[in-house]
Residue frames relative to the residue before (quaternion, step in Angstrom):
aa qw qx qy qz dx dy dz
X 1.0000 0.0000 0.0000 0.0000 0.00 0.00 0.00
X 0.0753 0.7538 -0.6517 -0.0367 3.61 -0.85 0.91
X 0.2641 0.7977 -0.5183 0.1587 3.58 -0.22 1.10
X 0.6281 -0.5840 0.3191 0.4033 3.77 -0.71 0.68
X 0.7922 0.0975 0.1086 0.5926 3.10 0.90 -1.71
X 0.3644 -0.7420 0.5519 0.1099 3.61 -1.04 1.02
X 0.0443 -0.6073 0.7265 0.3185 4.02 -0.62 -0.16
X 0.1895 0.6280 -0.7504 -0.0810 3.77 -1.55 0.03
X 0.0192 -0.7926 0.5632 -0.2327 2.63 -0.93 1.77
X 0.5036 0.5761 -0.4573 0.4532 3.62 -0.58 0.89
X 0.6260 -0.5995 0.3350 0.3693 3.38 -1.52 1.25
X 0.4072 0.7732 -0.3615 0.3250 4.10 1.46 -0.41
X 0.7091 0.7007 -0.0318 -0.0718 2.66 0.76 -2.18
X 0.6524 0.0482 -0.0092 0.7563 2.83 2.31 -1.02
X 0.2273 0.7355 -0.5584 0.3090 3.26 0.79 1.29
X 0.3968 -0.8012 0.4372 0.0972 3.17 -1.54 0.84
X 0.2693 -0.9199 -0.2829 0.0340 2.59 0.83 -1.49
X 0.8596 -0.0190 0.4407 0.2578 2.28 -2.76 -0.21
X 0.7997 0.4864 -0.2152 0.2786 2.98 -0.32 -1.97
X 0.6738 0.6168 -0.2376 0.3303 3.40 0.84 -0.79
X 0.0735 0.8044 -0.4819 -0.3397 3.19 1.47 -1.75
X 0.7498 -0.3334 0.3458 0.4551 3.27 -0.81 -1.10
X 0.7087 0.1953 -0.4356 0.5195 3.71 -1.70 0.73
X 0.5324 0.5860 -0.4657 0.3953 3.38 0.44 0.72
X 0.2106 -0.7899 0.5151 0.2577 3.58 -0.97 0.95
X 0.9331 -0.0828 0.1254 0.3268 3.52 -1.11 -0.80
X 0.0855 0.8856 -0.4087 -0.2034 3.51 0.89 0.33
X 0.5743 -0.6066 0.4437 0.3245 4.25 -1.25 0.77
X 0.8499 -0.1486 0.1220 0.4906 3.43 0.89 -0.12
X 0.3463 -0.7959 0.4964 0.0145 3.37 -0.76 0.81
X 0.1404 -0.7809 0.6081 0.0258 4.08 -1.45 0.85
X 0.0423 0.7224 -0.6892 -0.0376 3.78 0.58 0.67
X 0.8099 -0.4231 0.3507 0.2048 2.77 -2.21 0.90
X 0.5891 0.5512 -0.4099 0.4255 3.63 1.03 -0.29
X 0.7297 0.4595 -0.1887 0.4699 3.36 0.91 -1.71
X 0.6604 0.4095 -0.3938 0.4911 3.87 1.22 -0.28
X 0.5685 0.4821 -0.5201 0.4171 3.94 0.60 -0.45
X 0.6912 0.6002 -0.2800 0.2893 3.72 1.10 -1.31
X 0.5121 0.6468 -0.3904 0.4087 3.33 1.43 -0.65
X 0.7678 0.4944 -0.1115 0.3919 3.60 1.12 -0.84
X 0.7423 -0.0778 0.1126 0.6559 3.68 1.40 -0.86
X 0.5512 -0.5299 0.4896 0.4191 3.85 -1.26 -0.22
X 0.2058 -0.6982 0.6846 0.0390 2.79 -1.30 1.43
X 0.2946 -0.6159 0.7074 0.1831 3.41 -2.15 0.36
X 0.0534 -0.9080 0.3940 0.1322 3.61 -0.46 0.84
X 0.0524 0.8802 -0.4667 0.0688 3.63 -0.11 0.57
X 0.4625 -0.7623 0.3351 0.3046 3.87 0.12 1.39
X 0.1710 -0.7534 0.5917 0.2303 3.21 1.59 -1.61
X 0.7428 -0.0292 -0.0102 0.6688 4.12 0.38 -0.51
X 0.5965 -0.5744 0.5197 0.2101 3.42 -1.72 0.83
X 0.7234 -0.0297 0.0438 0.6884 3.36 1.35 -0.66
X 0.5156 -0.5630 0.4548 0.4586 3.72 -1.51 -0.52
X 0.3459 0.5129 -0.5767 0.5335 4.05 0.71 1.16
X 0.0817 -0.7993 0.5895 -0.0832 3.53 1.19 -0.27
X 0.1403 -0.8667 0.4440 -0.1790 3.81 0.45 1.62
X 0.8186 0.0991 0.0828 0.5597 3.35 1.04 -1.00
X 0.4667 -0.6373 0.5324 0.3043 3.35 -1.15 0.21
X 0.4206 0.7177 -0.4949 0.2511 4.32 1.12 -0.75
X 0.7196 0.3018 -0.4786 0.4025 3.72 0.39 -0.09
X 0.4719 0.7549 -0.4534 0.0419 3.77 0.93 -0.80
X 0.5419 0.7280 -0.2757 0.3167 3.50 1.21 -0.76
X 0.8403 0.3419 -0.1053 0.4074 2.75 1.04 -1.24
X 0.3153 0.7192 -0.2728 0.5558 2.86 1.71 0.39
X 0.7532 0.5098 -0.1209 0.3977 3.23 0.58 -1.50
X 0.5895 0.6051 -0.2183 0.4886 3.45 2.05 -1.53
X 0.6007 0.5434 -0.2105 0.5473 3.55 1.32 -1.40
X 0.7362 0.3515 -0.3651 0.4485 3.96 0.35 -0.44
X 0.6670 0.5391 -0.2740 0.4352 3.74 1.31 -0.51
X 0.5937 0.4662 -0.2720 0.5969 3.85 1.76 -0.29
X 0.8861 0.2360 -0.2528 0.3086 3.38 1.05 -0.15
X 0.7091 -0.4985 0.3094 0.3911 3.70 -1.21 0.38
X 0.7122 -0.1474 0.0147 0.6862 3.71 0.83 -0.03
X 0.3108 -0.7243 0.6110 0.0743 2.80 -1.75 0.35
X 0.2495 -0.7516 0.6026 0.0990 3.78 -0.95 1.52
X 0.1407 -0.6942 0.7015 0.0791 4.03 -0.47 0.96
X 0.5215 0.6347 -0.5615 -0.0998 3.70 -1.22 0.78
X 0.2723 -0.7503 0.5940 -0.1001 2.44 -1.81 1.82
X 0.4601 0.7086 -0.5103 0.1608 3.34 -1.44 0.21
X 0.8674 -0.2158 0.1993 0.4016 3.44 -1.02 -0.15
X 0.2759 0.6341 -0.7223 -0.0109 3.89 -1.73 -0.64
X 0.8958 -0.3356 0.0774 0.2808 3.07 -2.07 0.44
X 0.3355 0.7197 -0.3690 0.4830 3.55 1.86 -0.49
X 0.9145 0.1779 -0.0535 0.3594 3.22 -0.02 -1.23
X 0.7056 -0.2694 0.0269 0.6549 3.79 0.61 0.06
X 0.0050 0.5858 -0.7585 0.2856 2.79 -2.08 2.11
X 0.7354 -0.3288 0.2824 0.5208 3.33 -1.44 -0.13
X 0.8424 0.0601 -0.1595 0.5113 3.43 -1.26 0.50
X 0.5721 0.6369 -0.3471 0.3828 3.69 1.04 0.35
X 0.1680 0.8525 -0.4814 -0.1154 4.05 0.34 0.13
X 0.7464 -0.4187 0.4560 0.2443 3.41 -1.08 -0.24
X 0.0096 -0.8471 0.4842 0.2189 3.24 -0.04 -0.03
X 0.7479 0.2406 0.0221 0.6183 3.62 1.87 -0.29
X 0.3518 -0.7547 0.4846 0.2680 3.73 -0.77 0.96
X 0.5435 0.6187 -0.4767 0.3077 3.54 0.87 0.04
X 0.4678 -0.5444 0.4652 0.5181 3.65 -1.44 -0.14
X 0.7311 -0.6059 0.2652 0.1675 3.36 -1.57 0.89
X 0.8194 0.1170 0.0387 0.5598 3.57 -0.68 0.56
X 0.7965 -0.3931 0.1145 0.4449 4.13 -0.68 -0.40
X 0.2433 0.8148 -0.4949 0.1791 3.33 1.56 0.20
X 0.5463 0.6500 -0.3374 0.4064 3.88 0.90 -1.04
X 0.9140 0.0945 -0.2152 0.3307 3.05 0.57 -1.36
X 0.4968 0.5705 -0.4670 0.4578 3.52 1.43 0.44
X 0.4466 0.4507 -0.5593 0.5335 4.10 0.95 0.67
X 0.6380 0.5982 -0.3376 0.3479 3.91 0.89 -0.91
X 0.6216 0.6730 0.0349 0.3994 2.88 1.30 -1.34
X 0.6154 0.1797 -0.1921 0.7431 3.34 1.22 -0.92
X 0.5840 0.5163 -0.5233 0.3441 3.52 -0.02 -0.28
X 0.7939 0.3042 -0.2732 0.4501 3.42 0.59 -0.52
X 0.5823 0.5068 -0.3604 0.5237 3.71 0.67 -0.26
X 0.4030 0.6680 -0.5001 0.3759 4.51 1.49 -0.51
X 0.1994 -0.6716 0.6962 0.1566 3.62 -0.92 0.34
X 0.8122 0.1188 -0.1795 0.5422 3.88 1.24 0.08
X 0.6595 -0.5094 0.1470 0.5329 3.57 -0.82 -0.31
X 0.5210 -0.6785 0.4941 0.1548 2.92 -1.88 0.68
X 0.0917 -0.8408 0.5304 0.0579 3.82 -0.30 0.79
X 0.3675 -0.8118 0.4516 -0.0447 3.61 -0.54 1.17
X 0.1819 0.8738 -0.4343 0.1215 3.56 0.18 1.22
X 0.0840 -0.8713 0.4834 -0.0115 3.34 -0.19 1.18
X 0.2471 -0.7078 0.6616 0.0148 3.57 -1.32 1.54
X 0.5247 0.5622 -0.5870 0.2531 2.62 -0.93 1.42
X 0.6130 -0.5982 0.4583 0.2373 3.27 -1.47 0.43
X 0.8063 -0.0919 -0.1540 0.5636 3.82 0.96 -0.17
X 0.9121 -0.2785 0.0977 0.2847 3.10 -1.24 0.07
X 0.1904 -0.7349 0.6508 0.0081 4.00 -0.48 0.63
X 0.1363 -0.7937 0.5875 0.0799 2.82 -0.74 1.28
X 0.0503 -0.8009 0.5839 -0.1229 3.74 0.30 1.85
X 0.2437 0.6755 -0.6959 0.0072 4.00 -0.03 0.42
X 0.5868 0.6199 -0.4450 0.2709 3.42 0.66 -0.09
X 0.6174 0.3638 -0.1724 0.6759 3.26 1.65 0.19
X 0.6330 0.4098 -0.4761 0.4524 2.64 0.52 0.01
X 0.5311 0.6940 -0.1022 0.4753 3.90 1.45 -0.34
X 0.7169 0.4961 -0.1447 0.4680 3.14 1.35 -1.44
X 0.4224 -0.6548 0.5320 0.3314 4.10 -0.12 1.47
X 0.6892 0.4112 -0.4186 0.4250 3.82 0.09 -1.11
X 0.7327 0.2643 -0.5232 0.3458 3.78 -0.39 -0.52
X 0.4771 -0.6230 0.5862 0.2015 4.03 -1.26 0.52
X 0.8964 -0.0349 0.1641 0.4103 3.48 0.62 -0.80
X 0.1691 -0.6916 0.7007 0.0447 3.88 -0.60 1.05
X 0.2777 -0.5711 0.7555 -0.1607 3.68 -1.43 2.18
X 0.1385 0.6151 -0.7761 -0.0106 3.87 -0.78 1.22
X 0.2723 -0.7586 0.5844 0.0944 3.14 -1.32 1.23
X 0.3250 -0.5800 0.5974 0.4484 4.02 1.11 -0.58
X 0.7743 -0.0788 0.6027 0.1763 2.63 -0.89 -1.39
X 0.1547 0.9058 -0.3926 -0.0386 3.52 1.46 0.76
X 0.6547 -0.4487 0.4450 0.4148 3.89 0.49 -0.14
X 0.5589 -0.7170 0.2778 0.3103 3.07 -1.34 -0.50
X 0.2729 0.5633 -0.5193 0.5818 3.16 2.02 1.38
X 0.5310 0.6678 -0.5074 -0.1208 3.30 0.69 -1.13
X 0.5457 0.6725 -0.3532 0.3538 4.09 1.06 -0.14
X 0.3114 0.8502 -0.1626 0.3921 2.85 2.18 -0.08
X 0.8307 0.3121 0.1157 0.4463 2.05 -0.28 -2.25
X 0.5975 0.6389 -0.3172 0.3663 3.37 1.27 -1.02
X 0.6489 0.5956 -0.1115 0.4602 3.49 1.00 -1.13
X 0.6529 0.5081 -0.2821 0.4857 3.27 1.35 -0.83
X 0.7553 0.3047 -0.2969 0.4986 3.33 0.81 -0.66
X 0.5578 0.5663 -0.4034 0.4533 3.67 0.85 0.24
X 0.7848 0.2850 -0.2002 0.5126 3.49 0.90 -0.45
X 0.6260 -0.5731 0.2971 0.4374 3.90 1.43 0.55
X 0.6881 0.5407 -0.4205 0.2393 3.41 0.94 -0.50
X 0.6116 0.3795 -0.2584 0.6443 3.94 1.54 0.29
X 0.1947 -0.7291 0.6308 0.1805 3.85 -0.91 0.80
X 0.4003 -0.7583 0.4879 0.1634 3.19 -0.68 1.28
X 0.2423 -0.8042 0.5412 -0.0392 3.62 -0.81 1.08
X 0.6913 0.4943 -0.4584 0.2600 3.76 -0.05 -1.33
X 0.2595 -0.6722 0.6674 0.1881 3.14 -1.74 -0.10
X 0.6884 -0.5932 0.2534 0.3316 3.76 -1.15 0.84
X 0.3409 -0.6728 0.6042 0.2572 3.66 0.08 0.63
X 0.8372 0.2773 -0.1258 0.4542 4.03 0.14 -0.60
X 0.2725 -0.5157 0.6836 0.4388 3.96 -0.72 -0.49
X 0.5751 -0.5166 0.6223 0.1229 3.39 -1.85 0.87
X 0.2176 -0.7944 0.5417 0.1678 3.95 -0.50 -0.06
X 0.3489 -0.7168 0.4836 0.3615 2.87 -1.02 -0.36
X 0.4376 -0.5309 0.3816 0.6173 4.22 -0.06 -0.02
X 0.8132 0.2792 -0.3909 0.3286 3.69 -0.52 -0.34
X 0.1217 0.6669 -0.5693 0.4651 4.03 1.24 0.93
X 0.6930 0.3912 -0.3256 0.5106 3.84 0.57 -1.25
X 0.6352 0.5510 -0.3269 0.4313 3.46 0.27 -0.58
X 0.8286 0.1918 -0.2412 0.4673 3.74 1.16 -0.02
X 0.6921 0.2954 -0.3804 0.5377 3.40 1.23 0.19
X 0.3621 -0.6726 0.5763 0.2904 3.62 -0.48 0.89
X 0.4918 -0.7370 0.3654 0.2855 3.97 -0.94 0.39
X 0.6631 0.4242 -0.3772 0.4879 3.23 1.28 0.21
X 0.3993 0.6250 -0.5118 0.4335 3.48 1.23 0.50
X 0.1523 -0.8049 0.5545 0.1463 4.19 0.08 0.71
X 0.6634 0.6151 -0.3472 0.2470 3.68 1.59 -0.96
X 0.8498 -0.3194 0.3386 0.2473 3.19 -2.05 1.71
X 0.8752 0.1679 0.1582 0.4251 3.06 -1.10 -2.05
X 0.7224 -0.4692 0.4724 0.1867 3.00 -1.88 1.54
X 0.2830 0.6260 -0.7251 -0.0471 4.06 -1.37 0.36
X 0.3461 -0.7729 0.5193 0.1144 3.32 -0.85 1.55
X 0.5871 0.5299 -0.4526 0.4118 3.67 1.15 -0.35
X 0.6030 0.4306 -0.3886 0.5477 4.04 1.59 0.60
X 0.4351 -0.6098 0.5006 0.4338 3.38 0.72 -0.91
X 0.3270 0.6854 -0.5125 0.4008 3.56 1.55 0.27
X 0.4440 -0.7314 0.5042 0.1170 3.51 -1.04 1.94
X 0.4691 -0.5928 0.5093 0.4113 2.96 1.29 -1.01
X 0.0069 0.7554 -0.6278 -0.1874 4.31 -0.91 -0.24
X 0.8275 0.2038 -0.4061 0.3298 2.63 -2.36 0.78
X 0.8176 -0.3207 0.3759 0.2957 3.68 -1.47 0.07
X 0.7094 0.3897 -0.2532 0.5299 3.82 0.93 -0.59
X 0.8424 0.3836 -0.1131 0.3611 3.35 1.15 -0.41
X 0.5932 0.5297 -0.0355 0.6051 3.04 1.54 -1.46
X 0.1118 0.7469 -0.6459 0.1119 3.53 -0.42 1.38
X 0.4530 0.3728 -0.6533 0.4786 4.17 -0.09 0.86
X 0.9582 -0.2567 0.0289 0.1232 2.21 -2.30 -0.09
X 0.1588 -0.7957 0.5746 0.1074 3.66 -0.70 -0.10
X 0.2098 -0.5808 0.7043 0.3501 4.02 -1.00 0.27
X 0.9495 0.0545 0.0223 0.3081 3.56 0.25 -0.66
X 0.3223 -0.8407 0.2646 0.3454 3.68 0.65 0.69
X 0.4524 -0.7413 0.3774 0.3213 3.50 -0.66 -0.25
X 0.4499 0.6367 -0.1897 0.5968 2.86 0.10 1.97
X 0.7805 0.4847 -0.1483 0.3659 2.81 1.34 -1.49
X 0.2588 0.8297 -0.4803 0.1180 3.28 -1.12 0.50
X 0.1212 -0.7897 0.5805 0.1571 4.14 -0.01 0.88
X 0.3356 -0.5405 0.7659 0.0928 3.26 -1.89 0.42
X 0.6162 -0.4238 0.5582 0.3592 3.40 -2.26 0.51
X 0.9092 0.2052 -0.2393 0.2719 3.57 0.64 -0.33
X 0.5156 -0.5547 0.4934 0.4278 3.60 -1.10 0.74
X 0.0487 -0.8002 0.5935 0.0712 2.91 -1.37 0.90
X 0.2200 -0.8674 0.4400 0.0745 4.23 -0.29 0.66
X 0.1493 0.8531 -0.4987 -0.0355 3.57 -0.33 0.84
X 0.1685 -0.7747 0.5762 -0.1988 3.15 -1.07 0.82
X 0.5500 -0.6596 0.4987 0.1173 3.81 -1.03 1.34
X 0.5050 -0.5967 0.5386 0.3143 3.59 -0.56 1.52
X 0.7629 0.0107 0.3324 0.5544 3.44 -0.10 -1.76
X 0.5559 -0.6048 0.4976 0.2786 3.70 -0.96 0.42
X 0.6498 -0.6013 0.4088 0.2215 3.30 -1.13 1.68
X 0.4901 -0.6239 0.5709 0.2114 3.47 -0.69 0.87
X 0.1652 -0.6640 0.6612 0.3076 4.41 -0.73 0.69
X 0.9094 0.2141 -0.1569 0.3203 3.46 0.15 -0.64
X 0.2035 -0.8558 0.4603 -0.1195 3.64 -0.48 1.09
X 0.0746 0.8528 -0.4976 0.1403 3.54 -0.06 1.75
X 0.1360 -0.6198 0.7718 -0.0407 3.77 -0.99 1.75
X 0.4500 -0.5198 0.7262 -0.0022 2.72 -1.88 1.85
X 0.0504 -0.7357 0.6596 0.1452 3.13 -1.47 0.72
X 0.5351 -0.6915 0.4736 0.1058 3.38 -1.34 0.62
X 0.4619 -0.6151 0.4627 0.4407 3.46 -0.98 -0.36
X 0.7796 0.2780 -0.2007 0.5240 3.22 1.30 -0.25
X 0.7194 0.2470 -0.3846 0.5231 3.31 1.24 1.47
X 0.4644 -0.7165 0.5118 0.0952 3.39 -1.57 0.89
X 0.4780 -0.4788 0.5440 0.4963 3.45 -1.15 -0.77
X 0.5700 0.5719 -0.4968 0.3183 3.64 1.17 -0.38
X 0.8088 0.0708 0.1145 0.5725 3.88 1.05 -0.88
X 0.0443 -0.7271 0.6764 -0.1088 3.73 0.31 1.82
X 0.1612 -0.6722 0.7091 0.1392 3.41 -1.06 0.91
X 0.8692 0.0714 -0.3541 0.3375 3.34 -1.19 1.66
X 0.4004 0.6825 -0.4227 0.4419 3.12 1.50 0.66
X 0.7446 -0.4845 0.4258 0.1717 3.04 -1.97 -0.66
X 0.3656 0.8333 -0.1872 0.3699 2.53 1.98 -0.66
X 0.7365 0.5719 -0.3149 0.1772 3.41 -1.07 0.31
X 0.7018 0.0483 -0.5887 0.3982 2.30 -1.35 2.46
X 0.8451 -0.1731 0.1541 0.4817 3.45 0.50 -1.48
X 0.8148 -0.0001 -0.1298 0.5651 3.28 2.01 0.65
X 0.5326 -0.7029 0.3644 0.2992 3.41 -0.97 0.31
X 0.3538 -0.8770 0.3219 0.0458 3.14 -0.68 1.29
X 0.0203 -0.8787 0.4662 -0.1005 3.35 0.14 1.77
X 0.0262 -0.8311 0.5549 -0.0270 3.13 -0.93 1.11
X 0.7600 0.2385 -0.2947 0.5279 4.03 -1.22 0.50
X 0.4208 0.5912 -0.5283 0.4407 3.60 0.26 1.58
X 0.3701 -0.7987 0.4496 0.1513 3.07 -0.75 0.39
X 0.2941 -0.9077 0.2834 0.0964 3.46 0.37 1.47
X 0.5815 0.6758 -0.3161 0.3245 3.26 1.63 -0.45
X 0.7442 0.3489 -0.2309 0.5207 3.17 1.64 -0.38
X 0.4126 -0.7942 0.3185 0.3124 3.46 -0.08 1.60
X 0.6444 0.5014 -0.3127 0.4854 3.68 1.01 -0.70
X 0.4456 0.6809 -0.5437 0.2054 4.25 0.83 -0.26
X 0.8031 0.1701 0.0126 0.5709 3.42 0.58 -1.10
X 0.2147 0.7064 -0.6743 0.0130 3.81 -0.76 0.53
X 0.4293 -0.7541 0.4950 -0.0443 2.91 -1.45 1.14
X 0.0701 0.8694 -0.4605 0.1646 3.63 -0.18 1.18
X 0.0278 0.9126 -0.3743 0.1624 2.93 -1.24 1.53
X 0.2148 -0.8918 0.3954 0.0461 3.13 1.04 1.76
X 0.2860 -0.6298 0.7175 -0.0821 3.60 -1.34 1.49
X 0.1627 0.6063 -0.7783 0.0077 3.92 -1.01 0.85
X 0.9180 -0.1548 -0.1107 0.3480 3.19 -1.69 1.32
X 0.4554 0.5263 -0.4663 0.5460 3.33 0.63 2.07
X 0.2922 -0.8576 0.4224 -0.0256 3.37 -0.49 1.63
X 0.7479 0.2554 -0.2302 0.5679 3.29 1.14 -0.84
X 0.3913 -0.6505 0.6171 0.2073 3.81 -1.22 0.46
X 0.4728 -0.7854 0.3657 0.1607 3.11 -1.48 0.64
X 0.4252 0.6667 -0.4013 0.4622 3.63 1.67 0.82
X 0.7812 0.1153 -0.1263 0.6004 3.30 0.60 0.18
X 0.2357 -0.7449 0.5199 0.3453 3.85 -0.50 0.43
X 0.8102 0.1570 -0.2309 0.5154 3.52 0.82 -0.10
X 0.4071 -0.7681 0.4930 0.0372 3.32 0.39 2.21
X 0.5446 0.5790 -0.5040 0.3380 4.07 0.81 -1.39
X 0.6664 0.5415 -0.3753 0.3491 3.62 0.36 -1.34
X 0.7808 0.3053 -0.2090 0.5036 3.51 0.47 -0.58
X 0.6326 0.5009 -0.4593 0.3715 3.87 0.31 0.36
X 0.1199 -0.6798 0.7089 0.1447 3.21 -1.01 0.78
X 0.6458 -0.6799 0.2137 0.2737 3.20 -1.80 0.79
X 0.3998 0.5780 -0.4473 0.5532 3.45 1.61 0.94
X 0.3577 -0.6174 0.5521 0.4312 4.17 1.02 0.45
X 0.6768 0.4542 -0.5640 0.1324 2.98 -0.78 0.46
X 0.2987 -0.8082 0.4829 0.1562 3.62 -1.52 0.86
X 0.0359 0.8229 -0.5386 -0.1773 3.20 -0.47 0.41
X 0.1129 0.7312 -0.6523 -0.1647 3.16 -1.50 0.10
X 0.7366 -0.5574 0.0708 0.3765 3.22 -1.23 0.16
X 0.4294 0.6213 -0.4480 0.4785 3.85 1.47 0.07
X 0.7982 -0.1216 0.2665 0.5264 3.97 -0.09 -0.64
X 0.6939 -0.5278 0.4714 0.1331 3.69 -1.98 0.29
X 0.2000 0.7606 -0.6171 -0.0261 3.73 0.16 0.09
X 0.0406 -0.7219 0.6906 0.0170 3.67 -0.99 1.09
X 0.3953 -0.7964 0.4564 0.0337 2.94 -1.15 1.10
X 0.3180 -0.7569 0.4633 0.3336 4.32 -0.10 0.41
X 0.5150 -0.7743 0.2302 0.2868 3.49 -1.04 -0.30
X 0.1580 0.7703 -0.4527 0.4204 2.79 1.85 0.41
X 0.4302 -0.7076 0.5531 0.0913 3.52 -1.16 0.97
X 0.8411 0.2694 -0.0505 0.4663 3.21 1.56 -0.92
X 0.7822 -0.0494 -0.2473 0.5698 3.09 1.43 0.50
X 0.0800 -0.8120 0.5728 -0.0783 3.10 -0.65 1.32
X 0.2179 -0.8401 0.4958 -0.0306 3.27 -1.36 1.00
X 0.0756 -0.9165 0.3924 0.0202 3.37 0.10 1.79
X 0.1841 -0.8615 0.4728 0.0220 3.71 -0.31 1.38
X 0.2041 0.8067 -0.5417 -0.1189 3.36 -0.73 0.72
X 0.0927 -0.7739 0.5673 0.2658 3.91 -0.44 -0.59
X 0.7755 -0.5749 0.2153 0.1471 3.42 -1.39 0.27
């Protein structure tokens, strides 16, 4: 951002703190988002809400005056210890009270872009911004510490490349409306209407996936050379599966990566043993054979031949 004047505006904005949330002790000094955007350009400040319950609309105007005098506009809004903490829940994934429509509000009254920053500790369920052409860009901060106006500023003004990725999936508000909260269970059962929770399970909608997250830079990946299907370690007399020097090996398995697991047959893995009984996934393999050789555990299948002296253990992904 290279703009003369900044509005930042929102009950967030020059919070202290906030920033900290909770397990946090005494902090020496503090940089809310106002005092870090200022370090960089002129700012116009306007709270816009009295707090984040954000009760009333009486400040929105002026809010609205501050986003029209200036060259872009920083909105941050969201949550603190008021609204969900220990023994404290939510009762709703949206932002609180009129906060929705005073981001709407300045967004349309901005005479430049509009940059969204949200404080909070879980998820906000903001597709409505996330929707809106005028805002350019949604900044989750958690919880920034007590630089966090800092740090915040740094990545608004280019001088930090933002990186993180979403530690949770985002919902949507009517998600509550199908998983009752004392239901703790995993996996989806449509014959209830049970969605199911988290990323491994939960396949509708989403404001934001878990995971997600963009950077200033484009980034391209792409396969040196094409993954090998089949993949053969010599053993020695003076080596094991417990400890292959120059291998892949190491600790309790072999570590394969840029394959495509969805197809059981993409990648199989093989590993011939002459005059060596015991294998190196488990030091005490007995526990896991049944009297058809075969081991299972809970990653993949390793069957075993009957040859005493050379045996060949195959698994894929």
């Amino acid at each position: 951002m290279r703009h003369h004047t900044v509005a930042v505006i929102g009950p967030n904005s020059d919070v202290t703190v906030t920033m900290i949330g909770n397990y946090a002790g005494v902090a020496c000094g503090y940089t809310s988002p106002l005092q870090g955007i200022a370090r960089y350009t002129k700012t116009i400040h306007q709270a816009g809400c009295r707090d984040v319950a954000c009760g009333g609309n009486q400040l929105f105007g002026a809010a609205e005056t501050a986003a029209r005098l200036s060259d872009a506009t920083v909105l941050v809004m969201g949550l603190d210890q008021s609204i969900e903490a220990e023994f404290r829940d939510r009762a709703g994934l949206f932002l609180p009270g009129y906060q929705q429509e005073l981001v709407s509000r300045v967004a349309r009254a901005s005479r430049g872009p509009i940059i969204l920053v949200l404080m909070c500790g879980g998820p906000v369920d903001v597709s409505f911004a996330k929707n809106d052409p005028r805002i350019g860009a949604i900044l989750w901060v958690g919880y920034p510490g007590q630089a966090g106006g800092t740090a915040i500023a740094d990545v608004l003004f280019g001088t930090a490349n933002p990186g993180g990725k979403l530690p949770m999936t985002w919902y949507p508000q009517d998600y509550l409306s199908k998983v009752p909260m004392t239901n703790m269970g995993l996996r989806a059962d449509p014959t209830r209407g049970y969605p199911g929770r988290t990323y491994r399970f939960y396949k509708g909608p989403v404001v934001f996936p878990f995971g997600h997250g963009l950077s200033y830079t484009t980034f391209a990946h792409a396969l040196a050379r094409a993954a090998p299907k089949q993949l053969t370690v010599p053993l020695t007399k003076t080596t094991s599966l417990y400890a292959l020097e120059n291998s892949t090996i190491s600790g309790n398995g072999i570590r394969v990566s840029h394959t495509n697991c969805d197809t059981p047959s993409a990648f199989g893995l093989h590993i011939d043993c002459q005059k060596h009984r015991r294998h190196g996934w488990n030091p005490h393999p007995s526990r896991f054979l049944d009297p058809a050789r075969k081991m299972v555990s809970n990653q993949a299948t390793y069957r075993f031949s009957q040859s005493s002296y050379h045996r060949r253990i195959t698994t894929n992904c």
